[in-house]
PyMOL commands that place a pseudoatom at each C-alpha (Angstrom):
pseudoatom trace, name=CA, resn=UNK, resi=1, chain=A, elem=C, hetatm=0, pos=[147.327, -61.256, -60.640]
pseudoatom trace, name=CA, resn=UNK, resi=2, chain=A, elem=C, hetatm=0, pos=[144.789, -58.908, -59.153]
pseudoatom trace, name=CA, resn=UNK, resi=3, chain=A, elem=C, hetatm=0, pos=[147.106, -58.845, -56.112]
pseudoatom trace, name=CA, resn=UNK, resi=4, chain=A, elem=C, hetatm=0, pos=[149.911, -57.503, -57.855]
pseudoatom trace, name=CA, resn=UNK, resi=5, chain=A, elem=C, hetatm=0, pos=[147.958, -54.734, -59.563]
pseudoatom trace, name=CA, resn=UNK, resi=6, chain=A, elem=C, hetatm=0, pos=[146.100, -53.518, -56.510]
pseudoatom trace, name=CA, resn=UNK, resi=7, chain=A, elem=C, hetatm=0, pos=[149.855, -53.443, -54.187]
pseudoatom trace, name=CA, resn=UNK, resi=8, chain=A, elem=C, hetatm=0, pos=[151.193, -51.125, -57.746]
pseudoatom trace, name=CA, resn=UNK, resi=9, chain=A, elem=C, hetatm=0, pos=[148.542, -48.539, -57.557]
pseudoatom trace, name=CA, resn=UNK, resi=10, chain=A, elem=C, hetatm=0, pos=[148.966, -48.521, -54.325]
pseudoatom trace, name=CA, resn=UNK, resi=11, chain=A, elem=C, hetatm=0, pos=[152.865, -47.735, -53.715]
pseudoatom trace, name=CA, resn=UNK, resi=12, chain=A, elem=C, hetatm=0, pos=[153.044, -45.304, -57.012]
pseudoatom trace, name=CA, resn=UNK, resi=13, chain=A, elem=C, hetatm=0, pos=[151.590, -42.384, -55.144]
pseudoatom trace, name=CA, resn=UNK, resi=14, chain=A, elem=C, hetatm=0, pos=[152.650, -40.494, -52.226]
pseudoatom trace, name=CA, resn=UNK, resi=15, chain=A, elem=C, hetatm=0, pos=[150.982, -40.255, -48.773]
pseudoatom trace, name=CA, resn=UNK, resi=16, chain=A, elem=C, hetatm=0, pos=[149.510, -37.076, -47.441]
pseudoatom trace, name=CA, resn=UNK, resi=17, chain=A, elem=C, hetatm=0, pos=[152.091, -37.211, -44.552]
pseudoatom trace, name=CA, resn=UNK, resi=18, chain=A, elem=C, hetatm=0, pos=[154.766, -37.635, -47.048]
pseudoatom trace, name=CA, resn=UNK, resi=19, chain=A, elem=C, hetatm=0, pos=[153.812, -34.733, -49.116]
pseudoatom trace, name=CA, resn=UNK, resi=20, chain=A, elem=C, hetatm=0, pos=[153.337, -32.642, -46.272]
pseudoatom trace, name=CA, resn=UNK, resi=21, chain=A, elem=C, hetatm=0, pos=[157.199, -33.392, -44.793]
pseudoatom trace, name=CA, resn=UNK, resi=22, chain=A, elem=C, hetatm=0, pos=[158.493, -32.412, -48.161]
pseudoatom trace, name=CA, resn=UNK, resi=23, chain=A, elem=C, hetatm=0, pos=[156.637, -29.051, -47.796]
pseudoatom trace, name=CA, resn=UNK, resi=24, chain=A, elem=C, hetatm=0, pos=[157.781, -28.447, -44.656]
pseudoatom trace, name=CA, resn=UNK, resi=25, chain=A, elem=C, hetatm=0, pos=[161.516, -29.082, -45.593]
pseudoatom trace, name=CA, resn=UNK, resi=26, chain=A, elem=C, hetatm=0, pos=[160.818, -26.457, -48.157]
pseudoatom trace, name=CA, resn=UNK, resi=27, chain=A, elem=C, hetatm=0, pos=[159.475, -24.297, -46.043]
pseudoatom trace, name=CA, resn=UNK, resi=28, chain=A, elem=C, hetatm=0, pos=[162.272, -24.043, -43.507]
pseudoatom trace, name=CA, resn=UNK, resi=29, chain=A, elem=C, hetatm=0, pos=[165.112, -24.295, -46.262]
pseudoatom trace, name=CA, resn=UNK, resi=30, chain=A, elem=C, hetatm=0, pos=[162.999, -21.500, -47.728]
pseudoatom trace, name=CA, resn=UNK, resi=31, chain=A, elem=C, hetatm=0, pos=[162.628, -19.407, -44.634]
pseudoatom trace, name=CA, resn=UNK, resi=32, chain=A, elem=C, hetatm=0, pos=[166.805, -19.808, -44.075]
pseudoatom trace, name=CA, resn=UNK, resi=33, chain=A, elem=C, hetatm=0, pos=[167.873, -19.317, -47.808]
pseudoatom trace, name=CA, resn=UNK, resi=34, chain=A, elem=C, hetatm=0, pos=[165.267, -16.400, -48.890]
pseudoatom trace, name=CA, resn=UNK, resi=35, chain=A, elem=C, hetatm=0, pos=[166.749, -13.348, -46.288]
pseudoatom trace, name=CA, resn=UNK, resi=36, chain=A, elem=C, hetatm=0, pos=[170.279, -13.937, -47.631]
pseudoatom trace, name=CA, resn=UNK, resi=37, chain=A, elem=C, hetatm=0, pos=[169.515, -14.282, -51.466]
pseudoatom trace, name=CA, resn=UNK, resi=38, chain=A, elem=C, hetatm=0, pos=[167.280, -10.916, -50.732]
pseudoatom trace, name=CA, resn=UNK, resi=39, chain=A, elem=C, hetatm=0, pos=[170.180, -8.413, -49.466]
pseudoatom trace, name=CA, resn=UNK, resi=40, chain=A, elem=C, hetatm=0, pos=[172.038, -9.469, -52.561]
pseudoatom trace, name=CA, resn=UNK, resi=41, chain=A, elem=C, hetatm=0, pos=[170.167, -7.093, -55.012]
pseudoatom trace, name=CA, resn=UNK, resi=42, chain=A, elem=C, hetatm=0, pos=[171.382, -4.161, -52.698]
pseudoatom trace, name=CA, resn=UNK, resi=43, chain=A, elem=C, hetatm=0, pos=[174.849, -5.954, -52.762]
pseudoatom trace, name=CA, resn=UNK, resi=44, chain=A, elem=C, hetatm=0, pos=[175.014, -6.242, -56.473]
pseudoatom trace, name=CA, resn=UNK, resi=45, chain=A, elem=C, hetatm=0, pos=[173.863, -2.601, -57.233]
pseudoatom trace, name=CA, resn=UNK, resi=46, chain=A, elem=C, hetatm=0, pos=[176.666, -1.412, -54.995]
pseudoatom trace, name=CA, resn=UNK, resi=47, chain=A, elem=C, hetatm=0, pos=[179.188, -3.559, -57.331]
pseudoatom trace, name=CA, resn=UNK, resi=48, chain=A, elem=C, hetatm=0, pos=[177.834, -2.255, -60.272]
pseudoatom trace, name=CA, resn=UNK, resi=49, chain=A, elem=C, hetatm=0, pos=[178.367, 1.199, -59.100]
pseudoatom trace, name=CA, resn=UNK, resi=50, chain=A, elem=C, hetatm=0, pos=[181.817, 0.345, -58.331]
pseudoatom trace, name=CA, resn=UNK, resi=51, chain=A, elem=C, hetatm=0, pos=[182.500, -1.044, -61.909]
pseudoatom trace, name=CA, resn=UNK, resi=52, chain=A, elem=C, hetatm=0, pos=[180.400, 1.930, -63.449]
pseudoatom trace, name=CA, resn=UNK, resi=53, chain=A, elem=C, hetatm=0, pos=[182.777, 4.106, -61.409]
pseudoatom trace, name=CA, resn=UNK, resi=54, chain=A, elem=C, hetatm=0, pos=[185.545, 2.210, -62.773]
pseudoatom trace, name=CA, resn=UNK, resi=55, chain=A, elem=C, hetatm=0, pos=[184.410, 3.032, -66.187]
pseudoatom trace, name=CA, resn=UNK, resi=56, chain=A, elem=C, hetatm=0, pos=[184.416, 6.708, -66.111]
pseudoatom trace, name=CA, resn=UNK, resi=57, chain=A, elem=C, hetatm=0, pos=[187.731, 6.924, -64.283]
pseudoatom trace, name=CA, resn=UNK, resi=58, chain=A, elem=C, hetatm=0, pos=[189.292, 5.279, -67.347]
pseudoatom trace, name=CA, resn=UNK, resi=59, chain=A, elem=C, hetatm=0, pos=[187.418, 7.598, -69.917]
pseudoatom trace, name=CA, resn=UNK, resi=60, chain=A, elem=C, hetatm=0, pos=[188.212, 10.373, -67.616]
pseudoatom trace, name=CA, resn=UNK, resi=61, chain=A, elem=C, hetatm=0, pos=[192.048, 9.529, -67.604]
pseudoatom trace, name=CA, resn=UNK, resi=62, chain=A, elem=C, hetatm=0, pos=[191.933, 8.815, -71.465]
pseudoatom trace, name=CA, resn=UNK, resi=63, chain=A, elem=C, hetatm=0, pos=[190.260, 12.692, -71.852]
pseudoatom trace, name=CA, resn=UNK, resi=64, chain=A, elem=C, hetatm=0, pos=[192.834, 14.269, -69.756]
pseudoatom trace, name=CA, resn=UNK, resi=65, chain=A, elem=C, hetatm=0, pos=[195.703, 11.487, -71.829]
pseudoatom trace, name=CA, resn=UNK, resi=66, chain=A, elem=C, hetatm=0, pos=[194.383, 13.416, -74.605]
pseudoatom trace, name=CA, resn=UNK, resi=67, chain=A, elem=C, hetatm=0, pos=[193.651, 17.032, -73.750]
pseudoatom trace, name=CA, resn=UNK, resi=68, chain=A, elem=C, hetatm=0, pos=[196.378, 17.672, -70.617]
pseudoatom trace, name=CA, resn=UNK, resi=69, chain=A, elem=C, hetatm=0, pos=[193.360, 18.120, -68.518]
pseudoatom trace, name=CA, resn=UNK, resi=70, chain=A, elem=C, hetatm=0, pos=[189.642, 17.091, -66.945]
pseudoatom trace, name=CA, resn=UNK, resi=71, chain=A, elem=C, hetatm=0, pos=[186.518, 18.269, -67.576]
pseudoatom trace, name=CA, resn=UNK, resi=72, chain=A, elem=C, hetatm=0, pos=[185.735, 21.129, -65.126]
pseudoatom trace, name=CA, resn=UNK, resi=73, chain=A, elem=C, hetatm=0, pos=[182.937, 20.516, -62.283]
pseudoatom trace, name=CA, resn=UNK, resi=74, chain=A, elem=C, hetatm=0, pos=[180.668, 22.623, -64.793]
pseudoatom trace, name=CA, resn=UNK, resi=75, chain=A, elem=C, hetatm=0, pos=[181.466, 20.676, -67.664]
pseudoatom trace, name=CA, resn=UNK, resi=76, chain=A, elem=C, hetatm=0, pos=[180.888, 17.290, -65.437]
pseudoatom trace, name=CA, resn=UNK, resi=77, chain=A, elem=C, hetatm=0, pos=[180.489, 14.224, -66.998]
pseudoatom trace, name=CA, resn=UNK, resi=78, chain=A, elem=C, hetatm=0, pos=[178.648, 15.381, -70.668]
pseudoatom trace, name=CA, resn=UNK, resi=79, chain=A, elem=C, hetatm=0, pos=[182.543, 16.016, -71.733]
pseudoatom trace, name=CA, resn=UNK, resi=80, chain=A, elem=C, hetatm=0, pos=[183.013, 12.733, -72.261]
pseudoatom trace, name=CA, resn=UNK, resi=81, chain=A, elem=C, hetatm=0, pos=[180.143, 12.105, -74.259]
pseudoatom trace, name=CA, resn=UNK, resi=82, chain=A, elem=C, hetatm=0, pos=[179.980, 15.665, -76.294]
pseudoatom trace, name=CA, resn=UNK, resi=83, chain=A, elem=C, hetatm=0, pos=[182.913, 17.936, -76.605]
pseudoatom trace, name=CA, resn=UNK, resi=84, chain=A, elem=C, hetatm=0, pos=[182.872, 20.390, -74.480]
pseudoatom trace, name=CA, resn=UNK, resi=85, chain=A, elem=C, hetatm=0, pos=[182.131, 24.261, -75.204]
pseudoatom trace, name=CA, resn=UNK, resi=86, chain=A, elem=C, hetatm=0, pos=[182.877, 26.260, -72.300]
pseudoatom trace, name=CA, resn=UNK, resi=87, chain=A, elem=C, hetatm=0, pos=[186.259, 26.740, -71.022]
pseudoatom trace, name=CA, resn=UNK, resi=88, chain=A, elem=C, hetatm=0, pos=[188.647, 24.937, -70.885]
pseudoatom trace, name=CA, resn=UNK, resi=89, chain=A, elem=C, hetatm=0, pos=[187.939, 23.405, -74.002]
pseudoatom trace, name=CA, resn=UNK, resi=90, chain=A, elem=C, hetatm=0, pos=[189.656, 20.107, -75.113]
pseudoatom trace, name=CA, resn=UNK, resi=91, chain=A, elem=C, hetatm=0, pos=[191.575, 21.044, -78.628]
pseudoatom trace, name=CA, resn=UNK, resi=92, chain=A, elem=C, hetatm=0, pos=[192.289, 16.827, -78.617]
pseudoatom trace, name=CA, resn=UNK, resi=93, chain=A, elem=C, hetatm=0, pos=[188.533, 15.577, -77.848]
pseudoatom trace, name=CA, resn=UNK, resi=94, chain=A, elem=C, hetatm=0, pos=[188.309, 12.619, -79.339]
pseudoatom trace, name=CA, resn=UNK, resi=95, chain=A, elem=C, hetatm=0, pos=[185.797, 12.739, -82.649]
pseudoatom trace, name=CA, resn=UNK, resi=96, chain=A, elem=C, hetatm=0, pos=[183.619, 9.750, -81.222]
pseudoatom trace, name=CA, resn=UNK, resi=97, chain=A, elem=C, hetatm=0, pos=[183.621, 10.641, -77.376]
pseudoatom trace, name=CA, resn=UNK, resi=98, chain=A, elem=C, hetatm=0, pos=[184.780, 8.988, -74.513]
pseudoatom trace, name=CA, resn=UNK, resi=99, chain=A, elem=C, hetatm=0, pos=[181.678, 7.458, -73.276]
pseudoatom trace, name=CA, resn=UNK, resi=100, chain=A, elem=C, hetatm=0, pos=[178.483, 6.937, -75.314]
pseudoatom trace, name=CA, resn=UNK, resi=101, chain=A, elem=C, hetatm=0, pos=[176.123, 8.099, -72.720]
pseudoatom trace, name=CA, resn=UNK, resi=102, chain=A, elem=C, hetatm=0, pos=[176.649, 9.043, -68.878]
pseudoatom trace, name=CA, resn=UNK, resi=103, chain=A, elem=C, hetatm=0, pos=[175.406, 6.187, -66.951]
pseudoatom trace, name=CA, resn=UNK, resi=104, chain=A, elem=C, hetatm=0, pos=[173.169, 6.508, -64.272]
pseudoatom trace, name=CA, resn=UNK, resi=105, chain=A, elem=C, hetatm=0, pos=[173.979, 4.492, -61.031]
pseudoatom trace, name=CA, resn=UNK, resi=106, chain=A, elem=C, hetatm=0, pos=[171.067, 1.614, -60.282]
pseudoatom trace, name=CA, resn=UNK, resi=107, chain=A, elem=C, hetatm=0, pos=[168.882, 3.947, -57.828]
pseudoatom trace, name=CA, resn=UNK, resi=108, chain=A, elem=C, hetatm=0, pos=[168.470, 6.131, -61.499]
pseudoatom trace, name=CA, resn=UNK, resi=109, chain=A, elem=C, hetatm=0, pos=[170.318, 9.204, -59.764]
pseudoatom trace, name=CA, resn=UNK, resi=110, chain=A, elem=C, hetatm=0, pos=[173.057, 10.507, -61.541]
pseudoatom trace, name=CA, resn=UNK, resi=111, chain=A, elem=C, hetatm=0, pos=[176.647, 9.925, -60.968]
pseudoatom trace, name=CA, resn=UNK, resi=112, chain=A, elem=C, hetatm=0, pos=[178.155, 12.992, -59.451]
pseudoatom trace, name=CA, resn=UNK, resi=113, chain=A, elem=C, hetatm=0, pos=[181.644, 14.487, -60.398]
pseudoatom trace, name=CA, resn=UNK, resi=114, chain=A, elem=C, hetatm=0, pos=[183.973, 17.259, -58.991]
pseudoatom trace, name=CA, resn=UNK, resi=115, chain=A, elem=C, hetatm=0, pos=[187.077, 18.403, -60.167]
pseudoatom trace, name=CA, resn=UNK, resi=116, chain=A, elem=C, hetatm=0, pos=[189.472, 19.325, -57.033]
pseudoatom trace, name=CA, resn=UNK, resi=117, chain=A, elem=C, hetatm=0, pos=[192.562, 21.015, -58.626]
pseudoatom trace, name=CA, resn=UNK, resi=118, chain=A, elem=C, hetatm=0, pos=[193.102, 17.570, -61.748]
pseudoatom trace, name=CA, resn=UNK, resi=119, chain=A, elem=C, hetatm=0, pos=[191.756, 15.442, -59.099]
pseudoatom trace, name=CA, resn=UNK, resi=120, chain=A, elem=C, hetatm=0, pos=[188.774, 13.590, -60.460]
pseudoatom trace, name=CA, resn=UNK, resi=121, chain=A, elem=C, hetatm=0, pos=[186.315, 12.716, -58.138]
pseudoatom trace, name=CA, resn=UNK, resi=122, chain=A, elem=C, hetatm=0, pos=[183.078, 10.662, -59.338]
pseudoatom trace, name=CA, resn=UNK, resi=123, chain=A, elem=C, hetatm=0, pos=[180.614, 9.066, -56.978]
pseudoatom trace, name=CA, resn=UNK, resi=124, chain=A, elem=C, hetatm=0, pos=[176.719, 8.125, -56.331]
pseudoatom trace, name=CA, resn=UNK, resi=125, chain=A, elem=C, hetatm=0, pos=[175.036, 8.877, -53.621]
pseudoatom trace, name=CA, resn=UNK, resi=126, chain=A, elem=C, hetatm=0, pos=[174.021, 5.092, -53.036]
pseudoatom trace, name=CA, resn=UNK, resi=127, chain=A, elem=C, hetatm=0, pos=[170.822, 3.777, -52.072]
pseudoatom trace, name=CA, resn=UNK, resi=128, chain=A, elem=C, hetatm=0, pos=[169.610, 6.258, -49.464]
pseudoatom trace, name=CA, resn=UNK, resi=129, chain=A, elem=C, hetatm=0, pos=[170.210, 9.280, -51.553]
pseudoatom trace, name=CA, resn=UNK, resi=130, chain=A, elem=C, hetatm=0, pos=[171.796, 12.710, -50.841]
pseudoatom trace, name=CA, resn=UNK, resi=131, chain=A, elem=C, hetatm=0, pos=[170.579, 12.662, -47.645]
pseudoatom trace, name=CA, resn=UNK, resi=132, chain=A, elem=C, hetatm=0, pos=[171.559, 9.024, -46.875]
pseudoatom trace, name=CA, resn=UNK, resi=133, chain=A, elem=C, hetatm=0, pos=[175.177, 10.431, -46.117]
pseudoatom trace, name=CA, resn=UNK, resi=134, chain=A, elem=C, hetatm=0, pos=[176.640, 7.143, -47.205]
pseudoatom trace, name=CA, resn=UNK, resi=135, chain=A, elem=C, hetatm=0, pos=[178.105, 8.133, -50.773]
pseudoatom trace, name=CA, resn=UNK, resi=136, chain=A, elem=C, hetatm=0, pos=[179.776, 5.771, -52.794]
pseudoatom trace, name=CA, resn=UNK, resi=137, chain=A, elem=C, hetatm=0, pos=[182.903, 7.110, -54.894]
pseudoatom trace, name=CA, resn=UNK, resi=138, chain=A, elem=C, hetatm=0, pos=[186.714, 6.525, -56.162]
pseudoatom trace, name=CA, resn=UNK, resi=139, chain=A, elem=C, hetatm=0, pos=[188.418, 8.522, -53.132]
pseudoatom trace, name=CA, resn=UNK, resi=140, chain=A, elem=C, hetatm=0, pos=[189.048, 6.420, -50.499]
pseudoatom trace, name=CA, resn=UNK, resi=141, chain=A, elem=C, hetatm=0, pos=[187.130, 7.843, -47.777]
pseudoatom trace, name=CA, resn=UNK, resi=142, chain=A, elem=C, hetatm=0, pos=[183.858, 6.978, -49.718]
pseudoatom trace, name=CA, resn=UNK, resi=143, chain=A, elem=C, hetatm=0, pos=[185.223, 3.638, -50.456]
pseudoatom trace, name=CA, resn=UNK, resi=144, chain=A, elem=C, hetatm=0, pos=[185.532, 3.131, -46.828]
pseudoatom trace, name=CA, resn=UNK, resi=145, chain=A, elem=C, hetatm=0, pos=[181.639, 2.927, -46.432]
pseudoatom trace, name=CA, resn=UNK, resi=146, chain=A, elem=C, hetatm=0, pos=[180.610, -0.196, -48.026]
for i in range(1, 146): cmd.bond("trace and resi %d" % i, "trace and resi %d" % (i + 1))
show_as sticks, trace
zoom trace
């Protein structure tokens, strides 16, 4: 009986060698899985810009649904959250806005919005900035970047 309880302590551990190959599986699945789940963050900002994009276009097509027009450049993107007070001035604005605030895309830069004769154009710089040169927009040159 003594037997039997000595050979049960015995086999409900693990050995140091076993222990040790599980960490190194770990190790190597974590050195191959890590790099790819990290360039997702900068993958999934880019989609959110995309959708944010999205967003405005449609409040930007319901303002000018509503008004016969876009904001101006100077008017930007505040027109669809507060009516607008410099010409040309909506006389349809809708009481409760288009947007409830103007988002900011993930890098916290704002989103950026010109008027080219009742074109709309919105788009974020993207991760590197101004300067990055790689801009991120609803035309389809910038949409040729990512």
């Amino acid at each position: 009986m003594k037997k039997n309880l000595l050979k049960n302590k015995r086999l409900s551990g693990f050995t140091l060698i076993e222990v040790m190959v599980v960490v190194v599986i770990l190790g190597i699945l974590a050195a191959i899985i890590v790099p790819k789940i990290m360039s997702r963050p900068e993958q999934a900002r880019i989609v959110k810009v995309k959708q944010d994009i999205l967003a405005i276009q449609s409040a930007l097509d319901l303002y000018k649904l509503d008004n016969g027009f876009y904001p101006s450049t100077d008017q930007g993107l505040s027109a669809l959250v507060k009516k607008p007070t410099s010409d040309p001035i909506p006389n349809n604005w809708k009481s409760e806005g288009y947007l409830q605030q103007v988002p900011v895309d993930p890098w916290g830069q704002e989103y950026q919005y010109m008027n080219d004769n009742e074109k709309a154009r919105i788009f974020s710089y993207g991760p590197k900035g101004k300067e990055g040169n790689s801009p991120i927009g609803n035309d389809s040159a910038d949409n040729g970047n990512q």
